[in-house]
GUGU-777970 format. One record per residue (C-alpha): residue in one letter; chain; z, y, x. Coordinates in steps of 0.2 Angstrom, whole numbers. Each point is the difference from the previous one (the first is absolute). Layout:
BEGIN
   r   c      c3      c2      c1
   A   A       Z       Y       X
...
This chain:
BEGIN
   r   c      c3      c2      c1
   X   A    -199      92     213
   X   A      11      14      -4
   X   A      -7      12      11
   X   A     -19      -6       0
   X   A       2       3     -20
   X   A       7      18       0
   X   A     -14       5      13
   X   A     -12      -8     -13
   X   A       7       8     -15
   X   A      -1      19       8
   X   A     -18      -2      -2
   X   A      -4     -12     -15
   X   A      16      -4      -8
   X   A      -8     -11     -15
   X   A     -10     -11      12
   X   A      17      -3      13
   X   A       8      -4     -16
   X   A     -11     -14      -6
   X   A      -3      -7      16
   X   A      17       0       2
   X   A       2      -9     -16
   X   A     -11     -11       3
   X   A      11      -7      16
   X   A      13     -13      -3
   X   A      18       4      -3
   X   A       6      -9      14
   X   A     -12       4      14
   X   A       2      19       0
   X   A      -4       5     -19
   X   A      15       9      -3
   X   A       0      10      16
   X   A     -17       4      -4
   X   A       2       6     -17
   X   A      18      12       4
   X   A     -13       6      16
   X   A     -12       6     -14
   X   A      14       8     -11
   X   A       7       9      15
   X   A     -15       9       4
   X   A      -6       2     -17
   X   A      16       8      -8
   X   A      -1      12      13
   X   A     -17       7      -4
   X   A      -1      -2     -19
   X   A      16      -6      -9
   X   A      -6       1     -17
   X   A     -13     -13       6
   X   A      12     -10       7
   X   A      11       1     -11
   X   A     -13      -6     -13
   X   A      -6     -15      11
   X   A      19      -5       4
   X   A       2      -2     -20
   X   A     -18     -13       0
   X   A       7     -12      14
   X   A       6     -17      -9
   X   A      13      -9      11
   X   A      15       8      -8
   X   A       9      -3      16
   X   A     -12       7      13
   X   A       1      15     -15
   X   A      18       0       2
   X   A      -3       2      17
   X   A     -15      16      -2
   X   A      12       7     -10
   X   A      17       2      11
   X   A     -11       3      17
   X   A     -13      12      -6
   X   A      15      12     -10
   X   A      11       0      16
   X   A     -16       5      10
   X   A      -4      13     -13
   X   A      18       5      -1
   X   A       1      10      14
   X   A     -18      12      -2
   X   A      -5      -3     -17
   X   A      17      -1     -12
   X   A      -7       5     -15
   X   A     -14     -12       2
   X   A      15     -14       2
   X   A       8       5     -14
   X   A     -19      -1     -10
   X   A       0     -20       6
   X   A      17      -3      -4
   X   A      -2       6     -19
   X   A     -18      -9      -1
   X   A      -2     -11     -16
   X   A       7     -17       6
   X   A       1       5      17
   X   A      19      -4       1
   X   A      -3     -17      -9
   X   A       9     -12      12
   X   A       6      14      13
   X   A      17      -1      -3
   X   A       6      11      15
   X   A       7      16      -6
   X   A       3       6      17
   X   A     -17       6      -1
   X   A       4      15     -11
   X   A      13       4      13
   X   A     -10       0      14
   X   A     -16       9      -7
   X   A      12      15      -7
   X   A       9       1      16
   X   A     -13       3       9
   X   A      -7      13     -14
   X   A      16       9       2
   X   A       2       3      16
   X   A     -19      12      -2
   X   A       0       6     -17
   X   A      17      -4      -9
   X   A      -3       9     -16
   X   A     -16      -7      -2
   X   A       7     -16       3
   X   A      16       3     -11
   X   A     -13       4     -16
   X   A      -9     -16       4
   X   A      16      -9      -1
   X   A       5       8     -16
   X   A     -13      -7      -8
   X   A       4     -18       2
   X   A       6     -11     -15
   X   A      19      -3       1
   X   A       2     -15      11
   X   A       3      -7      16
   X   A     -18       7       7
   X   A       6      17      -5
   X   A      17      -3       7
   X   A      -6      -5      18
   X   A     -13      15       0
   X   A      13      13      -4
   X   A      13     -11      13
   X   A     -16       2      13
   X   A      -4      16      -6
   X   A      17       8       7
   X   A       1     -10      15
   X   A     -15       9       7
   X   A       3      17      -7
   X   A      16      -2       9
   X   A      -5      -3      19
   X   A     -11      16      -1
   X   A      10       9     -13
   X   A      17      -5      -4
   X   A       8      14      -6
   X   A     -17       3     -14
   X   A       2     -16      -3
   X   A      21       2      -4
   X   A      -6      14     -11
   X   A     -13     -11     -10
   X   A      12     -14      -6
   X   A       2       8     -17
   X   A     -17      -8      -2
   X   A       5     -17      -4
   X   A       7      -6     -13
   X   A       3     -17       4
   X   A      19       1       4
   X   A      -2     -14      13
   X   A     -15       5       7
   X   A       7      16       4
   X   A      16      -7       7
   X   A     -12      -9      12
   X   A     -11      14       4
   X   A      18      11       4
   X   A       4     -13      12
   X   A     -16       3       9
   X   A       0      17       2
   X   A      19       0       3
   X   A      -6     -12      16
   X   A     -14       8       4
   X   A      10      17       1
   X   A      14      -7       9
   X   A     -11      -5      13
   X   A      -2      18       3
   X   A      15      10      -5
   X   A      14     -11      -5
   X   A      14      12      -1
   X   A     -11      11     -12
   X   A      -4     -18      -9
   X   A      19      -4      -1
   X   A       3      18      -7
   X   A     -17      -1     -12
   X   A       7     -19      -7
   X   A      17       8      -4
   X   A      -8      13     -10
   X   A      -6     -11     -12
   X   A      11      -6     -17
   X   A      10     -17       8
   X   A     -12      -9     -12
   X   A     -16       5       8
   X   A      10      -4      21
   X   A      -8     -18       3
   X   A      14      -8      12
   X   A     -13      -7      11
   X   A      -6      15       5
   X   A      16       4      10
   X   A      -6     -15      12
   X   A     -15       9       5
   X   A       8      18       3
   X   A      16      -7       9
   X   A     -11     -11       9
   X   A     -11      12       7
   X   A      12      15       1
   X   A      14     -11      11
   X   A     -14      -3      10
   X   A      -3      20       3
   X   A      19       5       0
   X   A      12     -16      -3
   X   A      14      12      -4
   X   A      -6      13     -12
   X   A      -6     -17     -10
   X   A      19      -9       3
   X   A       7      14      -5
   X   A     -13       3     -16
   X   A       0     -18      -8
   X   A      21       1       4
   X   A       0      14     -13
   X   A      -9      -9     -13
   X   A      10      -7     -13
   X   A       4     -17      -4
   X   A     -16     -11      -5
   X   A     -14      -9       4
   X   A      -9      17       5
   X   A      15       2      14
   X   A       0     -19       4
   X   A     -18       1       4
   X   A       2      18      12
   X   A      13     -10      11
   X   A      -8     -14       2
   X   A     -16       7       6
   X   A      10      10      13
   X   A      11     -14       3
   X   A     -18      -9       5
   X   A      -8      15       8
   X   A      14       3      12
   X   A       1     -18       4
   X   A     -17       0       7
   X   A       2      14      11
   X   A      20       0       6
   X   A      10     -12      -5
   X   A      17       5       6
   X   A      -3      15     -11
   X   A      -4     -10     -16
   X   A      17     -11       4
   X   A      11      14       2
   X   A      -8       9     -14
   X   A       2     -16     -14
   X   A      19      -3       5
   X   A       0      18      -6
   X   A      -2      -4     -17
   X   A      10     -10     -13
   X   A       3     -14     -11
   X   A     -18      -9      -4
   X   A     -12      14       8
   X   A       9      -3      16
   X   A      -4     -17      -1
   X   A     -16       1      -4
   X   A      -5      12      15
   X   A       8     -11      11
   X   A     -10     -13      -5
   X   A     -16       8       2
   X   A       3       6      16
   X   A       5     -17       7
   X   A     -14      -8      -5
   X   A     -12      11       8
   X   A      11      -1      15
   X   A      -1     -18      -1
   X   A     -19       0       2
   X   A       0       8      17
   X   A      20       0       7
   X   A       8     -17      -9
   X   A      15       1      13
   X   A       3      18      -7
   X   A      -2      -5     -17
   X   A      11     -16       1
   X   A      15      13       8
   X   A      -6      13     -16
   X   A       3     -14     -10
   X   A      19      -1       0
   X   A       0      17     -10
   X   A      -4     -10     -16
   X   A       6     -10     -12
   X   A      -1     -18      -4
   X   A     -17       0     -12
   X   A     -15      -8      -3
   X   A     -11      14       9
   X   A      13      -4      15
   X   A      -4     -15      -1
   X   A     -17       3      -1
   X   A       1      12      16
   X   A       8     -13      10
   X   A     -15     -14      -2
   X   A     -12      17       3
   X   A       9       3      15
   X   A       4     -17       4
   X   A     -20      -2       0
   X   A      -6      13      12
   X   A      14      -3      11
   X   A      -5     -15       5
   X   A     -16       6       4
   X   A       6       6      15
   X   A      16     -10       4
   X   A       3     -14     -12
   X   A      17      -6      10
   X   A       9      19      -3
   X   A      -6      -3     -20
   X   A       8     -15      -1
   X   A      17       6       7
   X   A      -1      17     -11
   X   A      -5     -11     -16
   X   A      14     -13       1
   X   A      13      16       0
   X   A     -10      11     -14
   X   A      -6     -10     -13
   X   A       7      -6     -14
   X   A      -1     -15      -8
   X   A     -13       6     -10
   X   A     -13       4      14
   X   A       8      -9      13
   X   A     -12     -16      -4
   X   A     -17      11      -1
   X   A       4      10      15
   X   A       4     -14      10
   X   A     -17      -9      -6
   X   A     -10      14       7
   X   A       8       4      16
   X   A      -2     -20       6
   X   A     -17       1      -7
   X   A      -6      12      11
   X   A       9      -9      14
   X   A      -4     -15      -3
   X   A     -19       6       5
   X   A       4       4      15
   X   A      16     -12       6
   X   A       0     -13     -11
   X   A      15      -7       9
   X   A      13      15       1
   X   A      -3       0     -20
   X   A       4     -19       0
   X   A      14       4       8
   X   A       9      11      -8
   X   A      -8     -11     -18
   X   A      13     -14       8
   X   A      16      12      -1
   X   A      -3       8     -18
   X   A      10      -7     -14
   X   A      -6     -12     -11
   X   A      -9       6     -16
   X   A     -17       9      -6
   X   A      -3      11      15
   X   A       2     -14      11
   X   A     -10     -10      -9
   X   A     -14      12      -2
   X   A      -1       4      17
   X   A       1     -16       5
   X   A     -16      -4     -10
   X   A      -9      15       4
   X   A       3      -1      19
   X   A      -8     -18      -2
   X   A     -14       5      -7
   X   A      -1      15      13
   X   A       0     -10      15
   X   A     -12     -14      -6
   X   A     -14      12      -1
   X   A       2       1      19
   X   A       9     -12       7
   X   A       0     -17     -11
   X   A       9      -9      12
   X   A      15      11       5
   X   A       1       6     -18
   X   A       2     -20      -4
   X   A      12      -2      15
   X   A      11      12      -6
   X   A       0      -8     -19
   X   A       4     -17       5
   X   A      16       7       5
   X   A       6       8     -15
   X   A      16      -8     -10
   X   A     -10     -16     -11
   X   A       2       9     -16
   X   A     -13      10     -10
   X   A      -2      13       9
   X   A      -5     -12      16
């Protein structure tokens, strides 16, 4: 219906539209009518625009509305804009992403023109999201006349937002002149989060230069941020590095690195992690790292987890790690996780494992799973 419509609607627009209308809802009259506003915005919007305002379903308006202005969005901005701002055309819409979108598209073609538009929106959260838009795509073609525009809003965290766009967008590019360009700025204008995107992108070009950069910052959140992105980014491409790198550092930061690195490690190398793993303190992100590393280890070789977990973990993740190790072996060899169930201590782990392994088994084998239950001690577990 869709298509049959907008081919209708290039020549004769008003008559697709009534016939379309005259469909029922559920046997193709929605497709119809969006495959009469798709043609029809395209070769006269004001028409359109005007016809979307008469339609009476409020949520097939609803509907118009969002699809025809992301259509127009990307050829017609200004028109897009006219719709949005259209006498009880927003009634109902509440998606302010809209604004957003339609200015970021603006942006990136005619940015000044889009910047005045914007200006003239009432204060609020439409105006916010356009200028937020506005910047984004002023910033993939145009970062650095973007940077220079800031001064433009006044909204203190609209431009905060619209800084940490371009920042991102600029470090994309050039993040060691992005590095030097944010530490420019007075300390109350440097967005800590904007060190993730620069050290993230920059340890990816040179993991060094950007070691040795977020090293020199000084204590903070803006220097907690730079080592952990190039703790991450140098754990995705040579692990050994980022190990020897993190024990480099000190106190908490040290910490912290290592834990990064492990975990990516963990993902791909669980035996390396699980020897990395020593080099950190009893904690609840080690004993978070043992269950994630306990977890993809027995992917591959559930009977090697089981003999690493029992010496590594605490008590405090001992129980979880164990859980999910005999979990996954119990999917394939049901009867070496019964096993070693029998020669675990008495207590919750035992207990949980013993219940889930039941359940495990009787989806495949009912029989054996009951065999091995009749067996059990007589007591609650059994």
């Amino acid at each position: 219906y869709t298509e049959v419509f907008s081919s209708w609607a290039q020549n004769d627009p008003q008559s697709a539209l009534s016939a379309a209308e005259a469909l029922p809802v559920g046997k193709g009259g929605r497709e119809a009518i969006q495959g009469v506003f798709q043609a029809w915005v395209q070769n006269d919007s004001a028409a359109a625009i005007a016809a979307i305002q008469d339609l009476a379903d409020p949520t097939l308006r609803r509907n118009i509305i969002q699809n025809t202005v992301q259509q127009m969005a990307w050829r017609d901005p200004e028109h897009a804009v006219e719709l949005l701002q259209a006498p009880g055309m927003m009634t109902g819409l509440n998606q302010p992403w809209i604004w957003n979108q339609v200015y970021s598209q603006w942006a990136q073609n005619d940015p000044m023109a889009a910047l005045k538009s914007a200006d003239a929106i009432p204060n609020g959260q439409a105006r916010d999201q356009a200028i937020q838009g506005l910047y984004q795509g002023w910033a993939q073609n145009d970062p650095d006349g973007a940077f220079a525009a800031l001064g433009n809003i006044t909204n203190a965290q609209t431009r905060r937002n619209a800084q940490m766009n371009i920042i991102d967008a600029m470090a994309n590019r050039d993040p060691k002149s992005t590095f030097a360009l944010l530490q420019s700025l007075p300390l109350t204008q440097q967005d800590p989060n904007s060190y993730n995107q620069i050290f993230n992108t920059w340890a990816d070009q040179d993991p060094a230069a950007a070691a040795a950069a977020a090293a020199g910052l000084p204590v903070g959140r803006s220097r907690e941020n730079a080592l952990q992105a190039v703790a991450n980014s140098m754990a995705n491409t040579d692990p050994q590095t980022a190990l020897d790198w993190a024990n480099g550092l000190q106190g908490t930061e040290r910490d912290n690195a290592l834990s990064s690195v492990i975990g990516r490690l963990a993902n791909d190398n669980p035996e390396a992690a699980a020897s990395a793993l020593d080099q950190l303190p009893d904690s609840n992100r080690r004993s978070s790292l043992v269950q994630q590393i306990a977890m993809n280890w027995a992917n591959t070789d559930p009977n090697a987890a089981l003999q690493w977990v029992e010496t590594a973990a605490g008590s405090g993740s001992y129980d979880s790690a164990v859980s999910q190790i005999l979990s996954r072996l119990g999917q394939n060899d049901p009867t070496s996780a019964a096993d070693y169930i029998s020669q675990m201590d008495s207590g919750n782990a035992k207990s949980s494992s013993i219940s889930n392994l039941a359940s495990q088994w009787a989806q495949n084998d009912v029989q054996s799973a009951l065999a091995w239950a009749q067996q059990l001690p007589a007591d609650n577990t059994q």
